[in-house]
N, C-alpha and C positions, 0 to 999 in steps of 0.2 A: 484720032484713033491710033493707036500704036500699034505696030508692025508686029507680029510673033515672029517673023523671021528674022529682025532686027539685033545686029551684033549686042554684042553684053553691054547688059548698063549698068551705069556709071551708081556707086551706091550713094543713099541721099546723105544728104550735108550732115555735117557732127553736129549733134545739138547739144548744149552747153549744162542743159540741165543732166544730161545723162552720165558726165563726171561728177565720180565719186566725190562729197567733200570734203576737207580734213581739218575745216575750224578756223584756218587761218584765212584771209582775202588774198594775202600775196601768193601763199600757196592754191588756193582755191585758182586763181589765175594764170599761175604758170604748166599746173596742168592741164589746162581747158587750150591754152595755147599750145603745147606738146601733143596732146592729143588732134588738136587740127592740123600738124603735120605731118603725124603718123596717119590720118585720114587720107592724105595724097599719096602714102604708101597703098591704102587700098586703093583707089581711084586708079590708081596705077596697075590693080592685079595682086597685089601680094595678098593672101591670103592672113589673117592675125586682126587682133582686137584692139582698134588704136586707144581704145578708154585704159582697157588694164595694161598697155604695152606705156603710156605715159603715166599713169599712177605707180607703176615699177619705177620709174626712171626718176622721177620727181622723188621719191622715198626715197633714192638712192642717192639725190643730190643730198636731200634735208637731213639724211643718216650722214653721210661724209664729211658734211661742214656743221656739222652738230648745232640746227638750227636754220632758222631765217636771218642769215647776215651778208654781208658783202660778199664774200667770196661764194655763197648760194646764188647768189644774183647774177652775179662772172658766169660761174659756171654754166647756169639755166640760157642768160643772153649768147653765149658759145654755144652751146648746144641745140637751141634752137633754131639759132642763126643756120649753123649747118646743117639741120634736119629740115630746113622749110627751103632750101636754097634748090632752085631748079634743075642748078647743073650738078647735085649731088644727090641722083634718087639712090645711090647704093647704099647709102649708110641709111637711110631710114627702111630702105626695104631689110637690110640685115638685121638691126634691131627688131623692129614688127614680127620680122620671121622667127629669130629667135637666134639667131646665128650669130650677132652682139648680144651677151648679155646686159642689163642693166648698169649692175656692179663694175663690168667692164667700160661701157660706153663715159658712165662719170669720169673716169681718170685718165683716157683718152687725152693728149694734148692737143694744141688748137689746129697742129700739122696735122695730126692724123686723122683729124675729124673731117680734113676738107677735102674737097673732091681735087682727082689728079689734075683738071685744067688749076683749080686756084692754088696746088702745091708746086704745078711748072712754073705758073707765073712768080711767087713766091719764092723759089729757087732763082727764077731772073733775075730779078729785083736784086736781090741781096748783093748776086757774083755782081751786077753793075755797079750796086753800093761800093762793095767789096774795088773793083778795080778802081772806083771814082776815090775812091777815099785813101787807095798806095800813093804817095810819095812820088812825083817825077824826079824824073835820074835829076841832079844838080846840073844846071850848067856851068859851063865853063869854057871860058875864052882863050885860046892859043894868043900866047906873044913872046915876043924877044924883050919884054922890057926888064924881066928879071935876069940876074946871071946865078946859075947854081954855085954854092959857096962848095960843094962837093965832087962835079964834073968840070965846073966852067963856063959851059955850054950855057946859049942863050935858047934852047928850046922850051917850054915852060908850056902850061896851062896855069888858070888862077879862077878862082870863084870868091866872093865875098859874104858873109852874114855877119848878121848884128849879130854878137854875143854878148854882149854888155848893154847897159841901157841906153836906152833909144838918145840920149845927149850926147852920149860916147862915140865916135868913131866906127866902123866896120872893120873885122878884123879880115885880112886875105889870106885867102890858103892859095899856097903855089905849089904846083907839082911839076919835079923836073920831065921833061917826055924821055931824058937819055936815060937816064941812072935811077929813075922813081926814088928820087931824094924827095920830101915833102918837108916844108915849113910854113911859118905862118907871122904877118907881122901886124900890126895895128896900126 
């Protein structure tokens, strides 16, 4: 027996037949999948019609990329991706509502599509890339073995890289510490 005083319930599951079809199977399929994600918009509250709110979105892919071809595919698996993703109910509740349009939501890039924990993380990532991937200072070893042909002075640092082919020699860069005379010899 079910409760009439019972909080709102939940509305029943999308059925598959009740999208519209439009001839193709690829198509016929990625709105049936669009539409079950905008259904967790309503399950969620939003008020909107997950059938006509993914038959917009689907036309607007298949008008944009002028057909069923690869980048229809990209776009549809992106967008899906981030309409069905748990930690991003704001972008399907926006679209459903009507607050993303259609037209809008297709050209959206994959950054703005996704919800702000997976744009921080993504932000992370990158500055770590970003720092993992500068160039550490060069070393470089203090000694007296050099004499500056310019001060005299035996203060010096020295670093070595291959510049030539790996048969050849290393060439040394020597830098005076007195006078920042810098030369180089093989």
């Amino acid at each position: 027996m079910v409760d009439a005083a019972a909080p709102t319930r939940l509305p029943p599951a999308l059925d598959p037949e009740a999208v519209p079809r439009s001839g193709d199977s690829v198509r016929d399929k990625c709105r049936q999948h669009l539409a079950s994600a905008f259904q967790l918009a309503v399950m969620e509250g939003v008020a909107g019609d997950p059938v006509m709110a993914a038959v917009a979105v689907e036309n607007e892919i298949f008008n944009q990329n002028n057909g069923v071809s690869q980048a229809y595919k990209a776009k549809f698996r992106n967008l899906h991706f981030n309409l069905k993703d748990a930690g991003n109910p704001d972008l399907r509740r926006k679209v459903l509502s009507g607050d993303i349009a259609p037209d809008v939501v297709v050209v959206l890039a994959p950054e703005e599509l996704a919800s702000d924990a997976k744009r921080n993380e993504n932000a992370r990532i990158r500055e770590k890339k970003l720092f993992d991937s500068a160039p550490a200072a060069m070393k470089q070893a203090t000694t007296d073995q050099f004499q500056c042909g310019k001060c005299r002075q035996r203060k010096t640092t020295y670093y070595q890289m291959q510049t030539r082919s790996a048969d050849e020699p290393m060439t040394t860069f020597v830098s005076c510490l007195n006078c920042n005379n810098r030369w180089k010899f093989c």
